[in-house]
C-alpha positions, 0 to 999 in steps of 0.5 A: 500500500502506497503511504500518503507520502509515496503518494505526493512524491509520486504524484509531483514526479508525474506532474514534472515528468509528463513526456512534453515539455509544454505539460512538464511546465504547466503541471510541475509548478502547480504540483509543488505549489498545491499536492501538500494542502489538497484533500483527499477527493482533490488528490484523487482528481488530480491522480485521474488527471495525470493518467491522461495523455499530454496531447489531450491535456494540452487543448484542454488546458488551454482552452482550445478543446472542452475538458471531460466534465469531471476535470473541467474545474481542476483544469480551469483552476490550474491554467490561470493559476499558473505565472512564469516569471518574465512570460505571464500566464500559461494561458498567455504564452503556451500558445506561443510555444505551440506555434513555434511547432514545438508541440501540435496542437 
């Protein structure tokens, strides 16, 4: 049985090592930042959402594509919540980078 420990150390390891940078960027920050304080129902929709692919992911992060119901509110909460130093919001420079072909969207 996995300890609560395990769990979040799982967890963050996941969320920084998606297979896309893009995703590696969006989900690393917000892991270190919230994994600690979530509840038990919160910890288990976010396990739910890191079993899904990147390229899935990505559309619905931002916002190009309708998230499943049952991620629509993580989702919303983890995009606008993300800055990067010098760059703004994912929502504002994500896009950017996809652009640039450095992932298709």
């Amino acid at each position: 049985m996995e300890t609560p420990e395990a769990r979040l150390k799982r967890m963050a390891m996941r969320s920084w090592r998606r297979g896309t940078k893009e995703m590696d960027l969006v989900l690393g920050p917000y892991a270190d930042a919230t994994l600690a304080g979530m509840g038990p129902e919160k910890l288990d929709l976010y396990d739910s959402l890191l079993e899904e692919n990147d390229q899935d992911l990505l559309p619905w992060v931002l916002g190009q594509f309708p998230a499943p119901a049952h991620l629509a509110d993580l989702l919303a909460e983890i995009a606008p919540a993300l800055v990067i130093p010098g760059r703004g919001t994912v929502a504002a420079w994500l896009p950017a980078v996809a652009n640039q072909g450095i992932c298709r969207l």
